[in-house]
C-alpha positions as CSV (number, residue, x, y, z in Angstrom):
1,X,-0.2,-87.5,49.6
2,X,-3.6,-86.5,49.2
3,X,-5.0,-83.0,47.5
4,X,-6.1,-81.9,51.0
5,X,-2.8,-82.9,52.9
6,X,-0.9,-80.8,50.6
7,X,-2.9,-77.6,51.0
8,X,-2.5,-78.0,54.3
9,X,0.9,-78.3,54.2
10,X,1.4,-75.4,52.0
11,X,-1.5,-73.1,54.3
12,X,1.2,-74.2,57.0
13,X,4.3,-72.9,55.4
14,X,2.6,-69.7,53.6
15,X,0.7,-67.8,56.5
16,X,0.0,-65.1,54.4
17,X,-2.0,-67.3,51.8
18,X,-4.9,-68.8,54.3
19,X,-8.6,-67.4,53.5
20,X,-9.3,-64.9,55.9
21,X,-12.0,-65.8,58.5
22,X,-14.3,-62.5,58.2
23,X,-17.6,-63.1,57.4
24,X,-18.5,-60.4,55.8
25,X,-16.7,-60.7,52.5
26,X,-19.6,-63.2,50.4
27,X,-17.9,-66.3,49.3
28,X,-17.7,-66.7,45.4
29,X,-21.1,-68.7,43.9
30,X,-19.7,-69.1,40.9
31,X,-16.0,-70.2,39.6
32,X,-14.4,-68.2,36.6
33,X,-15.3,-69.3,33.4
34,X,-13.0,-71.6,31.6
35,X,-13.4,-70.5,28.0
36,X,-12.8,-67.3,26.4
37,X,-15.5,-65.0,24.4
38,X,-16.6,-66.9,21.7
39,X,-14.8,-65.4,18.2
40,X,-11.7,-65.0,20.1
41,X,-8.1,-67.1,19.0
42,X,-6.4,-66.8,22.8
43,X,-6.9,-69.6,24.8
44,X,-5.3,-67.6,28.0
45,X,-7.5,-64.3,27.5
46,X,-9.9,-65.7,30.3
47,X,-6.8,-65.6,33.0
48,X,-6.6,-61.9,33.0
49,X,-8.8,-58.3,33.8
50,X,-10.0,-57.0,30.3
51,X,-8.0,-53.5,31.7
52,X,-4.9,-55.3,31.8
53,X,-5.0,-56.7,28.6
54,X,-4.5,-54.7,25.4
55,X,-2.3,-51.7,25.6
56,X,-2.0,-51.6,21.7
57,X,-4.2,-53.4,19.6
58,X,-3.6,-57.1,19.2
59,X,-0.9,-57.2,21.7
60,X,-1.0,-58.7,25.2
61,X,1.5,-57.1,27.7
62,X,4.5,-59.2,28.0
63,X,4.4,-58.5,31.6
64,X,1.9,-61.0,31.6
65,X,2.7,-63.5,29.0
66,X,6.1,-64.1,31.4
67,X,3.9,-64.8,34.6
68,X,5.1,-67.7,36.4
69,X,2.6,-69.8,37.0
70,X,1.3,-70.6,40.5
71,X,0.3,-74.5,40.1
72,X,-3.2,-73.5,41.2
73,X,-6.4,-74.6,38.5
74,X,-7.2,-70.6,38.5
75,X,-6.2,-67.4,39.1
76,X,-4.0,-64.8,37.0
77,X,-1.2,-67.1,37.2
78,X,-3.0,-70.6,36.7
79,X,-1.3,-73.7,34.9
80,X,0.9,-76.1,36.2
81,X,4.8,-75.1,37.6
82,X,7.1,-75.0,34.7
83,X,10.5,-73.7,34.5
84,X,10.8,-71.0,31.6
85,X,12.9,-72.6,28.3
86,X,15.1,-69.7,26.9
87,X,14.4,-69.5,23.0
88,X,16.9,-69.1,20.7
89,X,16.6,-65.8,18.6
90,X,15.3,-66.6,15.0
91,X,16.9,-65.2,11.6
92,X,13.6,-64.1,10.9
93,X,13.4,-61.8,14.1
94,X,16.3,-59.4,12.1
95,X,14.2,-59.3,9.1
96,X,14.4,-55.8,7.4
97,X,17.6,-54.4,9.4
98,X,20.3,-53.3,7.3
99,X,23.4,-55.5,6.6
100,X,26.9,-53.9,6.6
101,X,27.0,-54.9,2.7
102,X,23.7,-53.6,1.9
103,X,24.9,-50.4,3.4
104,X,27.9,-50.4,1.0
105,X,26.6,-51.1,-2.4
106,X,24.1,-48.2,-1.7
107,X,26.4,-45.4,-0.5
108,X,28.7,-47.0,-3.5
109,X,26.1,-46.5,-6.4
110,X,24.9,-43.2,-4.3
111,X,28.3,-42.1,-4.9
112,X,28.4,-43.1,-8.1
113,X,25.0,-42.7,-10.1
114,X,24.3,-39.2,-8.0
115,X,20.8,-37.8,-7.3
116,X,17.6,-38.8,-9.3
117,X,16.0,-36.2,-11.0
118,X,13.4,-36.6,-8.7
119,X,15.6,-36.5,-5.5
120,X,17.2,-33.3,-6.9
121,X,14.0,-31.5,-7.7
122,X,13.5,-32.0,-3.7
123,X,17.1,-30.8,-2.4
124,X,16.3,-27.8,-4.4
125,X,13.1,-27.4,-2.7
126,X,14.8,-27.7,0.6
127,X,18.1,-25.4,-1.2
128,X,15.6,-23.0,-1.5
129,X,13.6,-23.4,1.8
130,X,10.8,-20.6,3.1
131,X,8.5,-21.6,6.2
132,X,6.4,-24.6,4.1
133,X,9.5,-26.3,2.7
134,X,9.1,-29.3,4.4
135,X,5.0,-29.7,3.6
136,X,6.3,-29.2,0.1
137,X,8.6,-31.4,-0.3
138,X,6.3,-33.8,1.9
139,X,3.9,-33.9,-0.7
140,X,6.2,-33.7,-3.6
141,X,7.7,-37.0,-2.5
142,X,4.8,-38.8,-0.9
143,X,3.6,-38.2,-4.6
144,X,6.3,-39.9,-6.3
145,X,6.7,-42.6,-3.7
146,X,3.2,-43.4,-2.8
147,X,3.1,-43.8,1.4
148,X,3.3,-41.7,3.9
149,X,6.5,-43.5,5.6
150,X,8.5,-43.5,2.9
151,X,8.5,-39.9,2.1
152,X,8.9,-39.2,5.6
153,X,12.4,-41.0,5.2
154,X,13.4,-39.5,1.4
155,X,12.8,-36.2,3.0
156,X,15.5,-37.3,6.0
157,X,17.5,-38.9,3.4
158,X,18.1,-35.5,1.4
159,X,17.9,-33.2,4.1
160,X,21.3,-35.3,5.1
161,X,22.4,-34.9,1.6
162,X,22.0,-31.1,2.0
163,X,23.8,-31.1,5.2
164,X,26.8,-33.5,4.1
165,X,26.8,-30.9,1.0
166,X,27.1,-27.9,3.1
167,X,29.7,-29.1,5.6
168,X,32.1,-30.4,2.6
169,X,31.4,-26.6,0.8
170,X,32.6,-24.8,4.3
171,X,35.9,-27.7,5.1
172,X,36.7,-27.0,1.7
């Protein structure tokens, strides 16, 4: 079967997808270019509206990463007719999460070795609280542990300390 007999046969089964016949709609002089802006690493960025595209930096929707695609040369959905392998998920896709071990020898040596001098300088802080006790012990701890993130976490980390401290002084 020819290119032409198959169109047909698919503008025969699919109504909806025939050209319409209006006249006043100006046909396309050009087609869509074929190759991305020059600098960029994505083959497919040319498929899609530069709107669509980056919601964060670096990132392309998944929405349109999982487009089937149509078996036409162009178009959002361009590329042959493929069916979708399923990928196994990779070890290094759990990176960084905490293990049920991990989490054990910590609370163990927590339990054991206590507070550093550090991390007791800051539940007193927050022991001792007024309205900027947090910004305190912010800074004190983004200080000591250099980033932003992690003394965000060291101040959740003790605040819970305080609280498992408190509820343990009014059970007992």
């Amino acid at each position: 079967p020819t290119n032409a007999s198959l169109f047909r046969a698919h503008a025969a089964a699919n109504p909806s997808a025939r050209p319409s016949d209006s006249r006043d709609e100006p046909t396309p002089t050009r087609a869509e270019p074929r190759t991305p802006n020059p600098g960029t690493h994505a083959p497919y960025l040319h498929r899609f509206p530069s709107s669509a595209l980056f919601a964060a930096p670096g990132k392309v929707p998944t929405s349109i990463l999982n487009m089937a695609n149509s078996g036409y040369a162009l178009g959002k959905a361009s590329g042959h007719v493929v069916e979708k392998k399923e990928r196994k998920s990779k070890p290094s896709n759990r990176k960084g999460k905490l293990g049920t071990r991990t989490a054990l020898c910590r609370s163990i040596a927590r339990e054991v070795a206590g507070l550093s001098p550090y991390e007791r300088r800051i539940l007193d802080m927050i022991k001792t609280g007024g309205s900027a006790a947090d910004k305190r012990v912010y800074k004190y701890a983004k200080r000591r542990l250099g980033s932003h993130r992690r003394a965000l976490q060291k101040r959740e980390d003790i605040k819970e300390v305080n609280a498992q401290q408190r509820a343990r002084a009014a059970g007992a």
